[in-house]
ZABAVO-73988 format. One record per residue (C-alpha): z, y, x; residue number from 0. Coordinates in nm, 2 decimals. Layout:
BEGIN
<c3=Z&c2=Y&c1=X&num=NUM>
...
//
This chain:
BEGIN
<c3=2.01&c2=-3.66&c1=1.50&num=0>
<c3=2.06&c2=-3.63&c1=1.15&num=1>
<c3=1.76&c2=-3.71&c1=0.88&num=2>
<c3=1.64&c2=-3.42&c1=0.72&num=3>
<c3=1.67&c2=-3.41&c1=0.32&num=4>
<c3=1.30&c2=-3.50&c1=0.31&num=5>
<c3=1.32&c2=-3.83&c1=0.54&num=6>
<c3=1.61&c2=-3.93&c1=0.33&num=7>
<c3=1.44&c2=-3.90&c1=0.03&num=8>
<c3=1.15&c2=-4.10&c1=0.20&num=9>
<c3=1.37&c2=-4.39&c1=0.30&num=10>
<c3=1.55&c2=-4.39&c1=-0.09&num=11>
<c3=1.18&c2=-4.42&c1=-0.23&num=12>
<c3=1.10&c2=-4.69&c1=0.02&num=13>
<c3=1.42&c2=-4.93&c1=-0.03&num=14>
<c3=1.40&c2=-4.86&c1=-0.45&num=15>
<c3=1.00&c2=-4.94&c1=-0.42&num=16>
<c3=1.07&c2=-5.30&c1=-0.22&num=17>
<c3=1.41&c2=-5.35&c1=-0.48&num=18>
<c3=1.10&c2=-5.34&c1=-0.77&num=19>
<c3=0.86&c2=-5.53&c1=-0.64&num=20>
<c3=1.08&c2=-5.79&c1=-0.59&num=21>
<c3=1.25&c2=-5.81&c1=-0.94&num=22>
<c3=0.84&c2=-5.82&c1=-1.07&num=23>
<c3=0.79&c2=-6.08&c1=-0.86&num=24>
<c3=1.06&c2=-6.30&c1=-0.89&num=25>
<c3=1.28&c2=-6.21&c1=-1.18&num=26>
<c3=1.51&c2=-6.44&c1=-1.30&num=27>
<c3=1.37&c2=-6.69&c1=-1.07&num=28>
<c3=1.50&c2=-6.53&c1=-0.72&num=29>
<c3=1.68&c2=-6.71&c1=-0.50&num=30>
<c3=2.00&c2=-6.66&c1=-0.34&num=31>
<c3=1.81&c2=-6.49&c1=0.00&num=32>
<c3=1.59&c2=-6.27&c1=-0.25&num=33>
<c3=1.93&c2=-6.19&c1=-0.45&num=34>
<c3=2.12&c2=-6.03&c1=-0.19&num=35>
<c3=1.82&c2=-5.84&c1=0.00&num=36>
<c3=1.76&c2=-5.68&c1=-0.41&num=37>
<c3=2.12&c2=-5.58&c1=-0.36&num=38>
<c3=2.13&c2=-5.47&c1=-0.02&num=39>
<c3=1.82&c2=-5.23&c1=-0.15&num=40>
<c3=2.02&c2=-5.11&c1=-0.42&num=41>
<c3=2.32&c2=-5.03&c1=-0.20&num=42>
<c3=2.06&c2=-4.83&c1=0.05&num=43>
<c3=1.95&c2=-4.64&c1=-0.27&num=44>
<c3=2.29&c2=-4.57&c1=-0.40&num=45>
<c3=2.42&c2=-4.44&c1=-0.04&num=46>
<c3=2.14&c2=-4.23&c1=0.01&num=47>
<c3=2.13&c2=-4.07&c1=-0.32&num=48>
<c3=2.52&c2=-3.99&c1=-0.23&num=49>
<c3=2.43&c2=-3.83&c1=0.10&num=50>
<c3=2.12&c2=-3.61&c1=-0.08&num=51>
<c3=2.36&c2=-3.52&c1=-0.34&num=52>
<c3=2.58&c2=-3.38&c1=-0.05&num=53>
<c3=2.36&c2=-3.22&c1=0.12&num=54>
<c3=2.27&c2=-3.01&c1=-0.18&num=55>
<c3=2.59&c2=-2.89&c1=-0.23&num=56>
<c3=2.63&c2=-2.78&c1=0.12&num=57>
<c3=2.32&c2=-2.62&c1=0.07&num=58>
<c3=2.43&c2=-2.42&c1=-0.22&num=59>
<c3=2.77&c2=-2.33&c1=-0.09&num=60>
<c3=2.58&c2=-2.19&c1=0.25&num=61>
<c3=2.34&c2=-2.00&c1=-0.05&num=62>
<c3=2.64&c2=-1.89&c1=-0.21&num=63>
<c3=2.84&c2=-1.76&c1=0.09&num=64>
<c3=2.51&c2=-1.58&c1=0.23&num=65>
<c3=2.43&c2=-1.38&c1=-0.08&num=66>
<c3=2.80&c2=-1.29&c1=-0.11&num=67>
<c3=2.72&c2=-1.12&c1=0.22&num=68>
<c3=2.45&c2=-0.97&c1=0.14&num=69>
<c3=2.57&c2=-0.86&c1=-0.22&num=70>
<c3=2.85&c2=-0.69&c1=-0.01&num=71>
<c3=2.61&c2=-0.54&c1=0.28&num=72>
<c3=2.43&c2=-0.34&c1=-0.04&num=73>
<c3=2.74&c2=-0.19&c1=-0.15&num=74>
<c3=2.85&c2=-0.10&c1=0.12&num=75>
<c3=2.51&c2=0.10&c1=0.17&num=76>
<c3=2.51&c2=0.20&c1=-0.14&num=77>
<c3=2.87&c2=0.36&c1=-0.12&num=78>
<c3=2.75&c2=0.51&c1=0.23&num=79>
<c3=2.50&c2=0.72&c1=0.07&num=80>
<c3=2.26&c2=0.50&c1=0.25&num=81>
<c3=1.89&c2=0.46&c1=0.04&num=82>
<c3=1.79&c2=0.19&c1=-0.17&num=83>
<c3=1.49&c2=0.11&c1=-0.33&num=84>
<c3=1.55&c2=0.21&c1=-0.68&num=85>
<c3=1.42&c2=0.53&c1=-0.68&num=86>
<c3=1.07&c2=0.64&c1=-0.53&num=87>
<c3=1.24&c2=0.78&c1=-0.24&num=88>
<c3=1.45&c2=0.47&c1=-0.15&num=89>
<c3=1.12&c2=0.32&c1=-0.20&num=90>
<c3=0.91&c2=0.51&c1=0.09&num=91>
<c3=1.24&c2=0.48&c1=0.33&num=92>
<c3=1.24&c2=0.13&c1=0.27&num=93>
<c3=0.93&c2=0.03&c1=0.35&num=94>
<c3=0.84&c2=0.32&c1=0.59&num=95>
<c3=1.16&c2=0.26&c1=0.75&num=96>
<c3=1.07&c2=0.06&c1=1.12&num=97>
<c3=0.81&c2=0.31&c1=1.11&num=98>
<c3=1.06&c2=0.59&c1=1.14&num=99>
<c3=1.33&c2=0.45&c1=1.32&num=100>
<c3=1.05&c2=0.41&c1=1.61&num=101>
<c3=0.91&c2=0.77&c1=1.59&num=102>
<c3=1.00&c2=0.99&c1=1.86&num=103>
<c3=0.91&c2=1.36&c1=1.89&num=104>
<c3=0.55&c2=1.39&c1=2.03&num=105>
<c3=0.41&c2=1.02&c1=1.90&num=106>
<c3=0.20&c2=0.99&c1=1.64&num=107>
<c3=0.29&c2=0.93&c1=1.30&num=108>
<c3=0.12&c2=0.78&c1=1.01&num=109>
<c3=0.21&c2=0.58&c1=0.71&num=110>
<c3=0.15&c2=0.49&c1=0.37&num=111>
<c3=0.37&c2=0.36&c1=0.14&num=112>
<c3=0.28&c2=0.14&c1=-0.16&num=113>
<c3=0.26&c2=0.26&c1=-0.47&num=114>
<c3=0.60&c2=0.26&c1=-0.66&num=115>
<c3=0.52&c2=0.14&c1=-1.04&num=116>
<c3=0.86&c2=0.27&c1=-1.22&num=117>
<c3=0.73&c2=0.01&c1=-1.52&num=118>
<c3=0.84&c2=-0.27&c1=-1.33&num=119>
<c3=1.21&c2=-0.16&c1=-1.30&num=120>
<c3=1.39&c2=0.00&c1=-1.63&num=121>
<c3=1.64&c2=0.13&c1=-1.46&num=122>
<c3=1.57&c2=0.46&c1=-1.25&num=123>
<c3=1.90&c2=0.62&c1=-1.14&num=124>
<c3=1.96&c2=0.65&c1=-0.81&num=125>
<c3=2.35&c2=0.57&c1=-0.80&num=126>
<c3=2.62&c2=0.84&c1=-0.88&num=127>
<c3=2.63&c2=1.13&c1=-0.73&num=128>
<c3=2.26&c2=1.23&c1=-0.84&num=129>
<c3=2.29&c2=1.39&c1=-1.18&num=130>
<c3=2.07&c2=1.13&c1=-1.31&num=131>
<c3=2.06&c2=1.15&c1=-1.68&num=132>
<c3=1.95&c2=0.81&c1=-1.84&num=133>
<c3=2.06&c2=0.68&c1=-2.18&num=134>
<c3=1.72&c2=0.76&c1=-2.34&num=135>
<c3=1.65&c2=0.41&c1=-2.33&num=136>
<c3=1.34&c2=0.23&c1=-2.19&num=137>
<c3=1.13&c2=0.29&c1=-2.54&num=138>
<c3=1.11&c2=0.67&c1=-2.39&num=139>
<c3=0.87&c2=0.56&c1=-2.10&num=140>
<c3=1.00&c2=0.80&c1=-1.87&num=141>
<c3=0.89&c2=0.66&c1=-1.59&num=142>
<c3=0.96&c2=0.77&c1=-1.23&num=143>
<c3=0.79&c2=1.09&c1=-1.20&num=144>
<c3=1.05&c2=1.22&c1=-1.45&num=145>
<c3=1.40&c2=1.10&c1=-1.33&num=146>
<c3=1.51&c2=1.40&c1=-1.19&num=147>
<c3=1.45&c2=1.59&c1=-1.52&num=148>
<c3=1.78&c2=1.65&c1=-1.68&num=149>
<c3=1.62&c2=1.77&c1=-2.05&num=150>
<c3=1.40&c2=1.63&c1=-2.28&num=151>
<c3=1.03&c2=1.68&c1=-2.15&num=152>
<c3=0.70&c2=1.63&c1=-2.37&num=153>
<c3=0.64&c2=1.27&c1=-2.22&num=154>
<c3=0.97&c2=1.15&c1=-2.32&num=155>
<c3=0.84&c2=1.18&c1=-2.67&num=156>
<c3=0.49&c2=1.06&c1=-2.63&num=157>
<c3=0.34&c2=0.69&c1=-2.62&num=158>
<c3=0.27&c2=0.56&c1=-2.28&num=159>
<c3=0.02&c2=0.30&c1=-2.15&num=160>
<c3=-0.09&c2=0.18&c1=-1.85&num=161>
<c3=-0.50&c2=0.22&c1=-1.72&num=162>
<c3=-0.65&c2=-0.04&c1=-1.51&num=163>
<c3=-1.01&c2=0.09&c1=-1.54&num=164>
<c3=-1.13&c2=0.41&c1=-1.41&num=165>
<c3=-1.24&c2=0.53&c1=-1.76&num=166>
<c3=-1.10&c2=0.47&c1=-2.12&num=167>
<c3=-1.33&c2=0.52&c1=-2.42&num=168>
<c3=-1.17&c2=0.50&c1=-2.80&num=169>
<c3=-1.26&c2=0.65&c1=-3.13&num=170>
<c3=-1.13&c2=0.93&c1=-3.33&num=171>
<c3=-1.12&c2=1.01&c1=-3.69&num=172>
<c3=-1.22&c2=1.31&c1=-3.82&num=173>
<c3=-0.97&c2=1.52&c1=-4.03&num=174>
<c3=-1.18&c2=1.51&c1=-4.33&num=175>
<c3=-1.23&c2=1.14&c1=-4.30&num=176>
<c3=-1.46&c2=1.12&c1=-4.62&num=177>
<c3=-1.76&c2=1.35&c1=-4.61&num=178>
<c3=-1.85&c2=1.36&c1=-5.01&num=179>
<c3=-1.80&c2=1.11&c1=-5.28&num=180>
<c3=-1.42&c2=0.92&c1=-5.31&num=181>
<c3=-1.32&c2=0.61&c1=-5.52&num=182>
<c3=-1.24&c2=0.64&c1=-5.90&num=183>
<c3=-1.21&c2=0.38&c1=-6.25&num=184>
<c3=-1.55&c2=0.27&c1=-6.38&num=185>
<c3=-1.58&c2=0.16&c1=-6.72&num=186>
<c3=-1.79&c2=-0.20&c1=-6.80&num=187>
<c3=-2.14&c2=-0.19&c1=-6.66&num=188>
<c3=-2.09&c2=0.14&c1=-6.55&num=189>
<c3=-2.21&c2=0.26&c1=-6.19&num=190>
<c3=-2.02&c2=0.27&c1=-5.90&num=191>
<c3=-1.96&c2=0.57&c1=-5.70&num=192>
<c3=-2.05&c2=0.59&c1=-5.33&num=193>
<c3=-1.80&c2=0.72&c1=-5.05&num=194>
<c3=-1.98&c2=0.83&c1=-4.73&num=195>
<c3=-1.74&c2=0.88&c1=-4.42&num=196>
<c3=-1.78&c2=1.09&c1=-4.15&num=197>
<c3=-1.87&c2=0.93&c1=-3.83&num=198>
<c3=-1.58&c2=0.90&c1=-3.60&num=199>
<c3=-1.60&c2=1.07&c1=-3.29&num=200>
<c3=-1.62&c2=0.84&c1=-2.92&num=201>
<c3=-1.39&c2=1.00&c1=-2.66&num=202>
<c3=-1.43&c2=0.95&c1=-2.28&num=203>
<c3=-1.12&c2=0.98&c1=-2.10&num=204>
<c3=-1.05&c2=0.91&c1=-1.72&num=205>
<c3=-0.72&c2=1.01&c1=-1.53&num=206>
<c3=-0.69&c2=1.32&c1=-1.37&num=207>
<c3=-0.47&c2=1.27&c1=-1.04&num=208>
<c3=-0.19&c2=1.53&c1=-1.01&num=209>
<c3=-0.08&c2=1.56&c1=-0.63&num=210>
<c3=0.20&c2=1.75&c1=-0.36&num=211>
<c3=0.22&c2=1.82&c1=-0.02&num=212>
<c3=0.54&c2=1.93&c1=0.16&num=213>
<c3=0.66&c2=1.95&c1=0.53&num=214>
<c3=0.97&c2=1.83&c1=0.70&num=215>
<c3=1.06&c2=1.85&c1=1.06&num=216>
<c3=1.08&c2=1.59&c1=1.33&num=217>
<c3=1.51&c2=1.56&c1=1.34&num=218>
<c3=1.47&c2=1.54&c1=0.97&num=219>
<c3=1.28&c2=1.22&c1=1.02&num=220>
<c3=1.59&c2=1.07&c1=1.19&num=221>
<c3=1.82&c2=1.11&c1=0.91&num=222>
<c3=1.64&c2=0.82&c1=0.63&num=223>
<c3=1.86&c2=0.92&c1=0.36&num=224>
<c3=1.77&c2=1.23&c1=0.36&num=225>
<c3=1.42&c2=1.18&c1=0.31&num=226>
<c3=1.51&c2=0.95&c1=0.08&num=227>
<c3=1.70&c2=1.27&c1=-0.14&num=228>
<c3=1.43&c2=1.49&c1=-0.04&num=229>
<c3=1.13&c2=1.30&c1=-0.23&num=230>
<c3=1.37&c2=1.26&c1=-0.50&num=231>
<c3=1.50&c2=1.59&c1=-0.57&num=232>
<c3=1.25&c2=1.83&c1=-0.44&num=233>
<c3=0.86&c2=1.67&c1=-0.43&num=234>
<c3=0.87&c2=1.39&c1=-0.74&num=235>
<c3=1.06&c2=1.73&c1=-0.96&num=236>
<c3=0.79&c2=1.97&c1=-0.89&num=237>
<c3=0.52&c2=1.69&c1=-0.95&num=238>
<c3=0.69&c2=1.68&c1=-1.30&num=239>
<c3=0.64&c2=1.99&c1=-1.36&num=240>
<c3=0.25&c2=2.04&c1=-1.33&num=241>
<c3=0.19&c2=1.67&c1=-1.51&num=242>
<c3=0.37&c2=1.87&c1=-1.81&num=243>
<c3=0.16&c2=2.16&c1=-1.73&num=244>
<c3=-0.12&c2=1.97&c1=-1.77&num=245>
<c3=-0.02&c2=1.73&c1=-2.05&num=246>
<c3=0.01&c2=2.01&c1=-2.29&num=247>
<c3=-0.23&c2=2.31&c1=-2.18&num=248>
<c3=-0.47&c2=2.20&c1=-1.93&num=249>
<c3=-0.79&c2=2.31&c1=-2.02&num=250>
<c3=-1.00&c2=1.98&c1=-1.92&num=251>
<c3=-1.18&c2=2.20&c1=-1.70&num=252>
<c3=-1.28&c2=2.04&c1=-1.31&num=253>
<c3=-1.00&c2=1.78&c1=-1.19&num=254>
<c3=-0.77&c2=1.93&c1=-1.50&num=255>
<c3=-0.65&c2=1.71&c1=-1.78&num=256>
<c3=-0.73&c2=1.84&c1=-2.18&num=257>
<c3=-0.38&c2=1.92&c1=-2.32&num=258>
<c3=-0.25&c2=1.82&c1=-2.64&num=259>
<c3=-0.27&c2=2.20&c1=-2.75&num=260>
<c3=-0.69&c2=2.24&c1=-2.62&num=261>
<c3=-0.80&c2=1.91&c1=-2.81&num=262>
<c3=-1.03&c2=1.95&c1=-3.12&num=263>
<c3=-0.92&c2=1.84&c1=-3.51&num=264>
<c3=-0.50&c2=1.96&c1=-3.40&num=265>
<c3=-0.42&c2=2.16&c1=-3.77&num=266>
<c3=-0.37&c2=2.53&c1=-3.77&num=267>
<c3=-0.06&c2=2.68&c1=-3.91&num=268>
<c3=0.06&c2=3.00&c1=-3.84&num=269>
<c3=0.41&c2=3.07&c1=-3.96&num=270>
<c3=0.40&c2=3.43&c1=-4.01&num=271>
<c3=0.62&c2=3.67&c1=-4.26&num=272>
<c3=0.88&c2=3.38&c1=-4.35&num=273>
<c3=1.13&c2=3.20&c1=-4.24&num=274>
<c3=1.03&c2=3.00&c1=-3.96&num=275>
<c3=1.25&c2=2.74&c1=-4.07&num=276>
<c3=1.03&c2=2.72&c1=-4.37&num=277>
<c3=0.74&c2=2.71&c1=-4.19&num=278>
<c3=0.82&c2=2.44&c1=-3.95&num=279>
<c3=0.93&c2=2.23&c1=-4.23&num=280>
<c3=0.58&c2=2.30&c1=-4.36&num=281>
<c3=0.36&c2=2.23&c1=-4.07&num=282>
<c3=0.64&c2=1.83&c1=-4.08&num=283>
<c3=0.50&c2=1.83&c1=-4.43&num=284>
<c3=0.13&c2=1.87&c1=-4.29&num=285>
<c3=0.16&c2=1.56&c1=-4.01&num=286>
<c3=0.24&c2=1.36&c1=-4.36&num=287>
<c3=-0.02&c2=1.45&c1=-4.58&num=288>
<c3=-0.32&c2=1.46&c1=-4.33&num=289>
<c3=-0.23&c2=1.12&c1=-4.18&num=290>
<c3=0.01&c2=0.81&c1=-4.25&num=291>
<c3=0.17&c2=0.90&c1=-3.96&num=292>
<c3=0.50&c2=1.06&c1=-3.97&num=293>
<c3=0.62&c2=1.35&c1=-3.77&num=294>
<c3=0.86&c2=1.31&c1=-3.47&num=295>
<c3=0.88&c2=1.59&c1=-3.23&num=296>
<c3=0.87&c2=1.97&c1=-3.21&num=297>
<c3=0.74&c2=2.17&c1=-2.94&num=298>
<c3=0.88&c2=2.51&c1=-2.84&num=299>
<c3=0.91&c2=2.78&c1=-2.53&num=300>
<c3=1.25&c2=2.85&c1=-2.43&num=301>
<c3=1.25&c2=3.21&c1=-2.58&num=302>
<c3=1.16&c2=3.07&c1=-2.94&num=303>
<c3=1.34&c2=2.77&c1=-2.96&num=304>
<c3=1.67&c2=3.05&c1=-2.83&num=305>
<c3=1.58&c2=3.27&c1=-3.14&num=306>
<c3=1.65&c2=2.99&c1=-3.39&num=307>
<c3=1.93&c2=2.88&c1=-3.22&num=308>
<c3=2.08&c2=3.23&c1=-3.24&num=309>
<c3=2.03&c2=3.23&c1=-3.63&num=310>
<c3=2.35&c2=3.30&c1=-3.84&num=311>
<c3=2.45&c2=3.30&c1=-4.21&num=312>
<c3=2.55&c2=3.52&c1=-4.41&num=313>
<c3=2.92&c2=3.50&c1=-4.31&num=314>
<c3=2.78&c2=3.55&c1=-3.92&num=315>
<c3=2.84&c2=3.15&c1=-3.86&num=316>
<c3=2.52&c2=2.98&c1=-3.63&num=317>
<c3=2.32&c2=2.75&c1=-3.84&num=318>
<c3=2.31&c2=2.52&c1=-3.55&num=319>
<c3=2.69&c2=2.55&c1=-3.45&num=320>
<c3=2.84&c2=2.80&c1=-3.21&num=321>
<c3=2.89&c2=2.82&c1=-2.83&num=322>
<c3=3.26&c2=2.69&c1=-2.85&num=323>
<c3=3.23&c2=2.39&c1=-3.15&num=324>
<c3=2.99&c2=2.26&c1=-3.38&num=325>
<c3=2.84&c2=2.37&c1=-3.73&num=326>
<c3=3.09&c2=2.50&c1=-3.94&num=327>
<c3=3.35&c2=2.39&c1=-3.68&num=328>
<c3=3.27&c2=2.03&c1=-3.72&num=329>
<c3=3.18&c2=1.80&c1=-3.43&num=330>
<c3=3.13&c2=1.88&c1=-3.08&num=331>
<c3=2.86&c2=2.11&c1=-2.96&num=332>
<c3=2.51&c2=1.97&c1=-2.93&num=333>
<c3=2.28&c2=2.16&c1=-2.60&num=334>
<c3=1.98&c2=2.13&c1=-2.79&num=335>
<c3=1.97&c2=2.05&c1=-3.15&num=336>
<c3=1.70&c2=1.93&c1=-3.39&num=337>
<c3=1.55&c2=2.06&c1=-3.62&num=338>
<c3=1.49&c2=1.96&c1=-3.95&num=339>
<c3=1.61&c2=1.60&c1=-3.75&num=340>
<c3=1.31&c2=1.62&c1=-3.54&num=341>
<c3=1.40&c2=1.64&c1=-3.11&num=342>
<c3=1.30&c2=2.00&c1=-2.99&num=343>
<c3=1.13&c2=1.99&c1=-2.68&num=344>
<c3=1.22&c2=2.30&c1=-2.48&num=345>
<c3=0.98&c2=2.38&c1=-2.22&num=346>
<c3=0.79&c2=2.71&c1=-2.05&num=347>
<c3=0.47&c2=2.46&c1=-2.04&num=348>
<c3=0.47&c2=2.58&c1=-2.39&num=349>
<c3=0.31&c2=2.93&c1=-2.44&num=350>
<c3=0.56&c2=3.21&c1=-2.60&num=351>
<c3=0.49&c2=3.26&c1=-2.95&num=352>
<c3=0.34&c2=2.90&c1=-3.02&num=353>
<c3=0.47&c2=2.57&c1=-3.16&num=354>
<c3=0.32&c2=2.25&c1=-3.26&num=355>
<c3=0.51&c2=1.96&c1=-3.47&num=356>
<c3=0.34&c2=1.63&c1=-3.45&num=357>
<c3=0.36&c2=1.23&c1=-3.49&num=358>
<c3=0.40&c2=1.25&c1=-3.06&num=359>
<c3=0.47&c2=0.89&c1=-3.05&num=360>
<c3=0.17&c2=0.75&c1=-3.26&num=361>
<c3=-0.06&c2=1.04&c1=-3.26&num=362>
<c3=-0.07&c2=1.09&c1=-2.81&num=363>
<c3=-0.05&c2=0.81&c1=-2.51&num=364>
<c3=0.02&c2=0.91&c1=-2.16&num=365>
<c3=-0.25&c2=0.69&c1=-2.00&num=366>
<c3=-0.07&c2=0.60&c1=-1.62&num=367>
<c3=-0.29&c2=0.47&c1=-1.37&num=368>
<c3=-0.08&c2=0.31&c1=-1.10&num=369>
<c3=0.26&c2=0.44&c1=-1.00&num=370>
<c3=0.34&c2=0.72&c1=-0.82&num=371>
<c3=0.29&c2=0.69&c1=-0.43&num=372>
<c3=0.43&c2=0.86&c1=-0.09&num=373>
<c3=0.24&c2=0.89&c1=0.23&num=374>
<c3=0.30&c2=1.06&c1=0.56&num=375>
<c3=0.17&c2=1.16&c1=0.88&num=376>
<c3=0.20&c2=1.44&c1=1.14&num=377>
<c3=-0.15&c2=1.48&c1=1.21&num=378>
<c3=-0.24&c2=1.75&c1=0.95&num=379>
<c3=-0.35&c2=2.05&c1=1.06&num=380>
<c3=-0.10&c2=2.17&c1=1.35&num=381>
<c3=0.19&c2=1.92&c1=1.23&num=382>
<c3=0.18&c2=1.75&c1=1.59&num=383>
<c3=0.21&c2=2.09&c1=1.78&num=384>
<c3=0.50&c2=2.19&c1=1.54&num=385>
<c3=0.69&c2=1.89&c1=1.51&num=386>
<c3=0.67&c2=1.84&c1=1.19&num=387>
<c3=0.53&c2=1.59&c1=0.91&num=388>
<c3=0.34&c2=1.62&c1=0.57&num=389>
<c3=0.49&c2=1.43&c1=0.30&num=390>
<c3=0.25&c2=1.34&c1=-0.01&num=391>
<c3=0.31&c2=1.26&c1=-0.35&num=392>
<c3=0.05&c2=1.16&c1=-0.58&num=393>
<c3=-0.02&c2=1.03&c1=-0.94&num=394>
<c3=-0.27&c2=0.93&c1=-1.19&num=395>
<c3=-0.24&c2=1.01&c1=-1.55&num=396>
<c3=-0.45&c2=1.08&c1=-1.83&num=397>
<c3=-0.38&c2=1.19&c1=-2.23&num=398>
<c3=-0.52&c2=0.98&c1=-2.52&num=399>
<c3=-0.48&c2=1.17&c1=-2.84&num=400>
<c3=-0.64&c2=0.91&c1=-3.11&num=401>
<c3=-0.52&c2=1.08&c1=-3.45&num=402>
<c3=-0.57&c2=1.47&c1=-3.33&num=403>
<c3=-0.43&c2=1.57&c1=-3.72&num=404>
<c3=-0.14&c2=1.41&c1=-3.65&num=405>
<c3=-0.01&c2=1.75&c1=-3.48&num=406>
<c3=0.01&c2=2.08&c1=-3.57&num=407>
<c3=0.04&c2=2.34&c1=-3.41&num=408>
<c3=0.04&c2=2.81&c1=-3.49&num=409>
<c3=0.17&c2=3.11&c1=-3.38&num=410>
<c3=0.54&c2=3.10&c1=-3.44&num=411>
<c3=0.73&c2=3.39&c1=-3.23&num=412>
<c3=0.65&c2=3.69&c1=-3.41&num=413>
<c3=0.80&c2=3.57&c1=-3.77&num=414>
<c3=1.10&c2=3.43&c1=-3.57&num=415>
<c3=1.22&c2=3.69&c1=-3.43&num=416>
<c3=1.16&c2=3.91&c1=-3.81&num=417>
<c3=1.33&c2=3.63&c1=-3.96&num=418>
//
């Protein structure tokens, strides 16, 4: 029986040790005996190191040839519509997936998957096919619960951290950072003058956790990709849509979050009697001079943000380009446009009537605890008697909002639609 790579080495270290010790030993001084066991040793070492050296490569090539394999076998899932584990779905099917193949109609089911932390893996498509719109690079923090969201959404634009404690306290500054006094020149021997600041205010925040529930029936069990497209398409999109809810108007009330638009020190502007163009560029203005932060987002409803993308000139031309070609005729058309440079955000979470322009990036942090996990089981309420299994998708996320002046935000519909 052949050595293993390990007994070989064994032997190599044993000859080359004895080869050493009797070189010390004897040096120059060997004799002829001593001479030719030295270079039998050193033939022993030499062969052996031939034979490792060979082994390796066979090793490599048997590497090689099995990932080649495997590299294949994933295509041609892939191309099969069969799910991976790069989306949250793929995720659940993959580890869930002995657990289905065994179910049969009237056994019990119950399993839950591991959380699915989309931080670890910057690319979340799902493979053509999907309608997956990436390109917003990773600085966006997307994250998983947003994938199947094919406009800009308020946590595109917002920071993002992640939470490993069950609380998070930080301080925030006051708009009027300096209660009375301020700097100034003093002349020689002359008194100083005092600045007293106001106190900055400590925050407790702790994450909300924003969950789903949905039933599918036992034959749909039997099909994995479906499931797989299900929890992708249907439960993670409507979780979206409540953690945007809830990042801009929850009221902080019970298990809600505080939205961005109920949180104390935002700056009032109400554009009313102009032209709201004017008046956004004022509130931009406002995020400059009340912080060193620099404005970066806007935040309309749908209805608003379509009323200032219907404004024309005076020869009848849109300011924001037509619905065949772009402003004036140049370029192509753009779906949503910015304004004054700044992304629009276009979303019902936003009341009718209100805006707010802010420094989103800086001024708010998503605070994600965890990732966003699957479970499922039949035994929930009547599932067993029915056939059918509850699917649930959860998530924790809070909303840091350190520099509250760094938005504003005012009533906005009214003077548009004068305008």
């Amino acid at each position: 029986m052949p050595k293993s790579i390990q007994e070989l080495k064994a032997a190599r270290d044993e000859a080359l040790a004895e080869a050493k010790s009797l070189v010390a030993q004897h040096g120059d001084s060997m004799t002829e005996e001593i001479f030719e066991r030295v270079t039998e040793l050193k033939s022993v070492v030499d062969d052996t190191d031939s034979e490792i050296q060979g082994r390796v490569k066979r090793s490599d090539l048997f590497a090689e040839i099995s990932s080649a394999k495997a590299a294949a076998d994933e295509l041609v899932e892939s191309s099969t519509g069969n799910p991976t584990d790069r989306t949250l779905g793929g995720h659940f099917v993959k580890n869930a997936e002995s657990e289905l193949k065994s179910f049969s109609p009237g056994k019990v089911l119950s399993y839950q998957a591991p959380e699915f932390k989309a931080a670890s893996d910057p690319s979340l498509t799902s493979g053509a096919g999907q309608g997956v719109v990436d390109g917003y690079a990773t600085e966006w923090s997307r994250d998983i619960v947003n994938q199947r969201r094919e406009r800009l959404v308020a946590a595109d634009i917002m920071g993002s951290a992640r939470l490993t404690q069950p609380v998070i306290k930080y301080l925030v500054e006051k708009a009027e950072r300096i209660a009375e006094g301020k700097p100034g020149t003093v002349a020689e021997g002359a008194k100083k003058p005092y600045v007293r600041y106001n106190p900055f205010d400590l925050v407790t925040e702790s994450p909300a956790k924003v969950a789903a529930l949905t039933k599918i029936s036992d034959e749909m069990i039997e099909d994995l990709p479906f499931i797989a497209d299900y929890i992708n398409n249907q439960l993670i999109y409507d979780l979206s849509v409540e953690e945007e809810n809830q990042l801009l108007k929850g009221d902080g009330q019970g298990s809600n979050l505080r939205g961005l638009f109920n949180r104390e020190g935002i700056q009032k502007h109400d554009i009313a009697g102009g032209d709201p163009f004017d008046g956004l560029l004022e509130a931009i203005d406002m995020v400059a001079l009340a912080t060193p932060l620099t404005a970066d987002g806007i935040l309309l409803n749908p209805a608003d943000y379509q009323t200032l993308r219907k404004k024309k000139d005076g020869n009848g031309q849109y300011f924001a380009g037509g619905p065949f070609q772009g402003q004036y005729g140049q370029g192509g058309i753009m779906l949503n446009p910015p304004v004054w440079g700044l992304n629009v955000v276009s979303t019902p979470a936003v009341e009718k009537g209100k805006y707010m322009v802010g420094a989103f990036r800086q001024g708010s942090t998503i605070l994600r605890r965890g990732g966003l996990r699957v479970d499922s089981t039949n035994t929930n309420v009547d599932d067993f008697e029915n056939n059918l299994v509850t699917l649930r998708a959860e998530e924790r996320l809070g909303l840091m909002v350190p520099r509250p002046a760094a938005f504003v935000t005012g009533t906005i519909g009214e003077a548009a639609a004068e305008a």
